[in-house]
N, C-alpha and C positions, 0 to 999 in steps of 0.2 A: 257460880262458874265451877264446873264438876271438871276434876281432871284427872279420870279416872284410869285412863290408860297410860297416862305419864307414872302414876304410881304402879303399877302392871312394870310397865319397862324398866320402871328404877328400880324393882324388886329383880327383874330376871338378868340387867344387868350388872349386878353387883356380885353376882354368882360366878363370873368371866372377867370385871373388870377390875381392877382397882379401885373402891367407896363407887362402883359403879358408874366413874366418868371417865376419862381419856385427859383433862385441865382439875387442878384440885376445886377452883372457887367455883365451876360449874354444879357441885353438889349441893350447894344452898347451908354449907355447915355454919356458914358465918351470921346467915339471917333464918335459919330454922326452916321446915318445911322438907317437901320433894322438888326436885328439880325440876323444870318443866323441860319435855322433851319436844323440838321442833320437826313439824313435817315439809312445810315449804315457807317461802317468803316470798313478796314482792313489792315493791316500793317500798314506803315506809313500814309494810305491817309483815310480822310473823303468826305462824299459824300455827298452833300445836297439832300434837297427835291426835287430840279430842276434836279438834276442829275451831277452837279457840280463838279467837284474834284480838294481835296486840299492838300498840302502838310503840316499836321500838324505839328506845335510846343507846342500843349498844354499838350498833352497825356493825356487828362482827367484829367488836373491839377498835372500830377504825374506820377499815377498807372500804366501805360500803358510803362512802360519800355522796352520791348520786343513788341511793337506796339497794333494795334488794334485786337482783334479776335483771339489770338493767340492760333494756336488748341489745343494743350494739356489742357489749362483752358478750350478751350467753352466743347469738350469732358469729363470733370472734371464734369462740371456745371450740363452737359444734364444728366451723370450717377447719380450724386447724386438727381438732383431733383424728379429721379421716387420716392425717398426713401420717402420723403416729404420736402417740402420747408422751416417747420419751427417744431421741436417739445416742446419749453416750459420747455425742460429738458436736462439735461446733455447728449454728446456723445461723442465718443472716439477721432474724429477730432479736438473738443474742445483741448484735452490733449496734443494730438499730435503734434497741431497747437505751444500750449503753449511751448511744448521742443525744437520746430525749431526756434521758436525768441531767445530763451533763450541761444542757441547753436552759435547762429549769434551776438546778440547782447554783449558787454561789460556790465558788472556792472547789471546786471538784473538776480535777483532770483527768482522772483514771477509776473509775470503779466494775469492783467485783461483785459478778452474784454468788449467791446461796441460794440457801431454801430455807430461813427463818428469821429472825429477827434477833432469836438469841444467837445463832451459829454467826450472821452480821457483826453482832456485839463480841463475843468471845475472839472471833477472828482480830476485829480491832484490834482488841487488846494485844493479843499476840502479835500482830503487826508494830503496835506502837513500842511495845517491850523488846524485838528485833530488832530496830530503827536504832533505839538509845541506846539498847544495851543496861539497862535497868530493869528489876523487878518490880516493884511495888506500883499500885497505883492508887487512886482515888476517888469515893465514890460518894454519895450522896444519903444518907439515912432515909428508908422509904422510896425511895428509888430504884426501878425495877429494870434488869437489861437481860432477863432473859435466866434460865435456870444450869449457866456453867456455875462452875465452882467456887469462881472470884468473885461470880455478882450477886453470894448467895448470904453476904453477911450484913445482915442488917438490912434487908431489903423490901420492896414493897409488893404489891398486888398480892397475889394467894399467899405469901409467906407470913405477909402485917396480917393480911385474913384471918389464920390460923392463928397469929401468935405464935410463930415459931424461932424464935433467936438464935439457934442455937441447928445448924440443920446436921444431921449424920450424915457422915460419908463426904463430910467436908474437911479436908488435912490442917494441919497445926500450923504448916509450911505457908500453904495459899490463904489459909484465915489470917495470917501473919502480916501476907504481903498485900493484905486489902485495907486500907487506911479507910477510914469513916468520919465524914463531918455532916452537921445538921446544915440542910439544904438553906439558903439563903444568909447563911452565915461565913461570911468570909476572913473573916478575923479569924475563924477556927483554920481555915484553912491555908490561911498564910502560916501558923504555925506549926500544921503536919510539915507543910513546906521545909521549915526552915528547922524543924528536927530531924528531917528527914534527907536534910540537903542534899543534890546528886543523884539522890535514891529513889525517884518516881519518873518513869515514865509514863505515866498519863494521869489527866484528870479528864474522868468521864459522868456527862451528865445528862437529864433529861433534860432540855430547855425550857418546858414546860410541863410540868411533873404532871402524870396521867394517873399513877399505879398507889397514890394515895387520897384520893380525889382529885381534882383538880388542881395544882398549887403553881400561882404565878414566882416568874423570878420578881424577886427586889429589886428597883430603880439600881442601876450598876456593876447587880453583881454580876453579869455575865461578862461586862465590861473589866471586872476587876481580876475576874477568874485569868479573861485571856492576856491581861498586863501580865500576872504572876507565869502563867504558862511561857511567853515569850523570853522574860526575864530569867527564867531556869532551864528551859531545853525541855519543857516539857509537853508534850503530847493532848493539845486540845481537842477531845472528842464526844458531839455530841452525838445523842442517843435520838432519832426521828424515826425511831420506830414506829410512832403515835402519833408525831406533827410532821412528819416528812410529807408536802405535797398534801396536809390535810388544812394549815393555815395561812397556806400559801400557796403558789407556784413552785416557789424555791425553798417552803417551810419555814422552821426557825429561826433558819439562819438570814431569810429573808426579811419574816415579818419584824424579827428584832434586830437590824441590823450586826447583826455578830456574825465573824469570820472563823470558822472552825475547823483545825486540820485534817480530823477525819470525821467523817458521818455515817453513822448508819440509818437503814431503812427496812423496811419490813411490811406485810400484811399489803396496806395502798397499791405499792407497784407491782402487784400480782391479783391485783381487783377481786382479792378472797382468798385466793389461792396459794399455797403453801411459796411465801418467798422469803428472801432476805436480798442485803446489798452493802455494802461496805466502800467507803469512795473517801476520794482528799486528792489531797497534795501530788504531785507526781514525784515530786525529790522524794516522798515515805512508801505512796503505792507499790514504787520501783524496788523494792525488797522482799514484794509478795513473792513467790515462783512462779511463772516458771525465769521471770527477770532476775529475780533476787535469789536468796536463802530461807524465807519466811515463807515454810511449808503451810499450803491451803488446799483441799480438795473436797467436789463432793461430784457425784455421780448424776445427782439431778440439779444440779446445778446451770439457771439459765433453761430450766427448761421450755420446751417449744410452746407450750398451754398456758402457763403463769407468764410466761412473756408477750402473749399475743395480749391474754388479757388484762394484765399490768399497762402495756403500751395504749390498747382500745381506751383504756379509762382515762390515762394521762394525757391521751389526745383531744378526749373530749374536754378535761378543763382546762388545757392550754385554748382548744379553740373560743371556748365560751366564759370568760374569765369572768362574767358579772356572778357566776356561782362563788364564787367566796365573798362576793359583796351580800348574795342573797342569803348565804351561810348565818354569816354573820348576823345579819337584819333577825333572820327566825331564832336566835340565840337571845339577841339582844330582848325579843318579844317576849319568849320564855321568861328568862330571866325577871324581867319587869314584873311579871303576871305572876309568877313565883313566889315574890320581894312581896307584892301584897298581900297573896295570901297569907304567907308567913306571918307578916308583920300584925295583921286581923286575929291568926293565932296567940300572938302574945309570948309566946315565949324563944327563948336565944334560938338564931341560926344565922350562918354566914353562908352565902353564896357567890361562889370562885366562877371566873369566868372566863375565856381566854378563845375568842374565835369561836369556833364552833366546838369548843371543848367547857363542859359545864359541870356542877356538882353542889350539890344542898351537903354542907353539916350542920349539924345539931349542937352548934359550940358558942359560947357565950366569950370567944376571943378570935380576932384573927386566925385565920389557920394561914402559913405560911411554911411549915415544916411538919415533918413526923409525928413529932411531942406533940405539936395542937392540934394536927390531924385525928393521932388517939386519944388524945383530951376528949373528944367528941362526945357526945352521948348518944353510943350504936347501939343501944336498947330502942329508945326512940328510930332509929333508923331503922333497924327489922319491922318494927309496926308500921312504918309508912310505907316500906316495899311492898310489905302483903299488904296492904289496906292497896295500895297502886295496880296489882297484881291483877286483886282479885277484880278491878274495874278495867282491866285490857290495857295497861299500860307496864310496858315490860324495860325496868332500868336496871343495873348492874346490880348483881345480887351479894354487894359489900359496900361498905362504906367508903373502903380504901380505890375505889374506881371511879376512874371519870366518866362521864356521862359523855356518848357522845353524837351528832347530831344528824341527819343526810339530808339532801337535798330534798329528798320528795316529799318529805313534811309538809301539809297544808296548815293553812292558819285556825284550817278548822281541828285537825289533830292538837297543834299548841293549845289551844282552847280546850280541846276536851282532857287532858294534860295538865291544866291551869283548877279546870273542875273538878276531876277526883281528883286532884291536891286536897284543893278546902275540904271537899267529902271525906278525906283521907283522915284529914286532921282532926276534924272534930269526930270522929272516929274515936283517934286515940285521946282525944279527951276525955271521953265516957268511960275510958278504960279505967 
């Protein structure tokens, strides 16, 4: 598989760009190589610039639930943009958009758009730190919300990539007021608690950690988080950037019955398209502006195109709900078909699984948190992306990402996915 003009591209944009990407973990520093540069996509498969084709597992890090191009949205897209791409002012999609989340989701009386997932996140924050009147909050090791300033210590996806601990142009002040405990450990964090007494308004988390492979929560801790959150005034805010509307109807907050004060969203309800959203409680929304004193704004914000086709998509899983039964099923098959192969290989790996949220490491212990995330052995991981790669199958190019699934997957794709696996491996046995 020759990919000859992706190399071409990645030489002339590195000239203009930044390591020549627009997202750092797009550059392939983590598992070596050039980056593959995409020309189109449709259903389940991506196409390179060469002409390439590959059986995706990214979905566009999500959004792409029901695959690539999927015509109801591109249809959605093309009517509304005669109308204009952007107006600067309220319109009725806005409203509409906002009663279909609110209808899906648990525990959400009011929510706000954006335009990302991180600006969702960072807004929280400020919102929940307006509310209480507290600085500090609480975050999760490996845990990723987004690249503001509070979510940037100790955190996951392109940062864990990189190996960066430590990032510039982060203050003494905000590194200060960002508290950090290992994901699934609650002990730890009943202790920031109660050194910190008073002094945290929130604890924010992934419900289903995405940005370091896939890592399930432990039996109670989300239960245990939100006793602590109530018992102290504090601010329970989950992060559905990644599960929002993708493992459910209602997401995280659904599929694991947990009640969460505020939520965000991202990617899903803009069916690709640049969005974010931020939602809860009304007694805390009511502080945003123009109600409250908790200043929020963006220009594109709600706009007419990510709303049309955020709402196209969300109408179609609400109308036809067996799609996260069938999600599921083609997860569960992977998985299975996986597990053998592996297991045939002979040597250590665990595979996480959560929905249609998936991920192989190379680890000869539970992974459950960041330390056995990086425990891993991501040598072995780069040789199984490219050995995957170079057979048209296209999965997150780090260790630290989850894999993730669309509907248009056939069983014949899982299959051929199942086979360069084993091809993969014994690969890297020869090595």
């Amino acid at each position: 598989m020759t990919r000859n003009k992706s190399e071409q591209l990645f030489e002339r944009a590195q000239r203009s760009i930044p390591g020549g990407v627009n997202s750092p973990v797009r550059a392939f520093k983590s598992v070596g190589g050039t980056p593959v540069f995409m020309k189109s996509a449709k259903g389940a498969y991506l196409y390179d610039a060469d002409g390439n084709k590959y059986i995706d597992y990214i979905a566009s890090w999500g959004p792409m639930i029901l695959g690539h191009a999927y015509e109801p949205v591109v249809k959605a897209i093309q009517e509304y943009a005669a109308y204009s791409t952007s107006f600067g002012a309220p319109t009725r999609l806005e409203i509409e958009m906002a009663e279909l989340i609110i209808s899906m989701a648990p525990n959400v009386d009011l929510i706000r758009m954006v335009s990302s997932g991180t600006e969702a996140c960072m807004s929280a924050i400020r919102l929940a730190r307006g509310y209480t009147g507290r600085n500090k909050i609480i975050k999760f090791e490996g845990h990723y919300h987004g690249h503001a300033d509070s979510f940037l210590v100790k955190a996951g996806s392109g940062v864990a990539t990189f190996n960066i601990q430590t990032v510039p142009g982060i203050t003494a002040g905000v590194a200060n007021d960002t508290l950090t405990a290992a994901f699934n450990d609650l002990d730890a964090v009943k202790k920031l608690v109660a050194q910190y007494k008073g002094e945290i308004a929130a604890i924010i988390v992934e419900p289903v950690a995405g940005n370091m492979g896939c890592v399930l929560p432990q039996p109670h801790f989300h239960e245990g988080l939100r006793k602590l959150c109530d018992e102290h005034g504090i601010v329970f805010i989950f992060d559905e950037v990644m599960t929002g509307f993708r493992l459910a109807p209602g997401g995280a907050q659904e599929k694991l019955t947990i009640k969460a004060d505020l939520v965000t969203y991202g990617k899903v309800i803009g069916g690709g398209l640049p969005v974010g959203a931020f939602g809860g409680k009304k007694e805390i929304m009511q502080h945003i502006a123009p109600l409250g004193n908790v200043y929020q704004a963006g220009t594109l914000s709600g706009n007419p195109i990510a709303m049309i086709a955020g709402y196209t998509l969300l109408k179609e899983l609400i109308n036809n709900p067996s799609i996260y039964k069938e999600l599921d099923e083609k997860t569960e098959y992977l998985h299975k078909g996986l597990e053998k192969v592996l297991q045939a290989w002979g040597q250590p790996f665990v595979i996480n699984r959560f929905g249609s949220m998936i991920s192989v490491h190379f680890s000869d212990k539970p992974v459950i948190d960041f330390a056995t995330a990086s425990s891993a052995n991501n040598e072995v991981f780069k040789k199984y992306f490219h050995a995957m790669l170079n057979r048209g199958v296209y999965l997150p190019p780090s260790a630290f990402e989850s894999w993730f699934l669309n509907n248009a997957l056939t069983k014949e794709d899982l299959d051929k996915t199942i086979s360069a696996t084993k091809e993969s491996l014994e690969d890297i046995a020869k090595q």
